[in-house]
C-alpha angles and dihedrals in degrees: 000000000000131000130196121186131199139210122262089230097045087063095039083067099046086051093054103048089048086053092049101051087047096055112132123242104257085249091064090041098077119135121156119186113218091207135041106253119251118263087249099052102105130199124253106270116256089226144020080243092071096047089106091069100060083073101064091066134052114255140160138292131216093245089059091057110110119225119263112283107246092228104088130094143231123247140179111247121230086208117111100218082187093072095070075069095065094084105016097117106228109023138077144173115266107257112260085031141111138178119230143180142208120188130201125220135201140153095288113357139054135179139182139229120192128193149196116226144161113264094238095067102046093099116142087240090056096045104048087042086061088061088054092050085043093056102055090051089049091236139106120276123274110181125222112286099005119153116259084236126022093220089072083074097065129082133181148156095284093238117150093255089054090065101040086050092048087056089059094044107051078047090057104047090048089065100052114130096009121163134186113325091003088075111101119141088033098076087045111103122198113256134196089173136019113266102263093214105072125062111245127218104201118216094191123014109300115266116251091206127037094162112129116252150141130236118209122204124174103271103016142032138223131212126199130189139147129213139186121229112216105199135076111305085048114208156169115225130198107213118204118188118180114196108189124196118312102005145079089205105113135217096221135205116185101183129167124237106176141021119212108244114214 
């Protein structure tokens, strides 16, 4: 069994670069609150330096976040997921196949749902008759033929970095258009070490090494990364991707290690 690890910064890039080639058009951005936030609602830390002060203010808990209003819309997204896929070493998109999005919009939330179909049925018309459809079921779009998983459209040369950076990149595009309480892997930051400010209650032994890294085994592939989250409940997450022969479609386990003690 090998294992190849990888520097934190070396994926920091990587992550970057995908965000920044995934970035929506200001038109498909929009977002209004209905309401002023309250005095104790914080922004998210710049960095996981800061992740001490959020401890010295109130702020909110998943269970006090309110479900999605129903009064939003669908809407095709102008975004090319695919062309996060111009630079990434190792991966590439399936020949006569393309990624695309749809976002939906309300007051004060927004979410994203991106899909792999044949080119031939990416037409303007397909696609925006998938939102009617969509609409009577109650449901986002999916458009005809598209893959049950958009990872099934991407194909690489099965290295160890091309994994790992699979794993960023699935995360990534399924966040595409996400709003308010719809963000997730957005407030998650890469980690190689547990932030040393804040005080860790374990759920399982602590990990000696939370360095990235892939194991390779003759007929599958694993991938092993940790990330912060930097929002209340504050947490440290352990992330397992299995890649078996053949496909960058993961089987995926987001589990949670430690709990940040005030």
């Amino acid at each position: 069994m090998a294992i190849q690890k990888f520097p934190l910064a070396t994926l920091q890039k990587v992550r970057q670069y995908i965000k920044n080639t995934l970035v929506l058009p200001k038109s498909e951005q929009h977002w209004t609150w209905t309401s002023s936030k309250s005095a104790d609602e914080l922004p998210e830390p710049n960095s996981l330096d800061a992740l001490g002060d959020l401890f010295k203010f109130g702020g909110v808990i998943e269970s006090q976040l309110t479900s999605p209003r129903p009064s939003g819309h669908w809407l095709v997204s102008t975004l090319n997921p695919g062309t996060a896929l111009a630079k990434l070493p190792g991966l590439k998109l399936k020949p006569g196949f393309r990624l695309i999005s749809y976002l939906y919009r309300a007051e004060v939330d927004g979410a994203g749902v991106v899909w792999a179909i044949p080119e031939a049925f990416g037409t303007t018309a397909q696609l925006e008759k998938a939102i009617a459809a969509a609409g009577a079921l109650d449901q986002p779009p999916k458009p005809e033929s598209a893959l049950t998983d958009f990872m099934q459209a991407i194909e690489g040369d099965r290295s160890p970095q091309s994994f790992i950076i699979a794993s960023l990149l699935r995360r990534e595009l399924l966040e595409i258009g996400a709003l308010g309480q719809h963000r997730n892997w957005s407030h998650h930051r890469l980690i190689d070490e547990p932030p040393a400010q804040v005080n860790w209650q374990w759920s399982t032994e602590q990990p000696k090494d939370l360095s990235p890294k892939v194991r390779l085994l003759p007929d599958q592939a694993a991938v092993e990364f940790f990330t912060c989250r930097t929002v209340a409940p504050i947490a440290l997450f352990r992330h397992i991707d299995q890649y078996l022969p053949g496909q960058y479609k993961a089987n995926s386990i987001d589990r949670v290690v430690a709990i940040a003690q005030r």
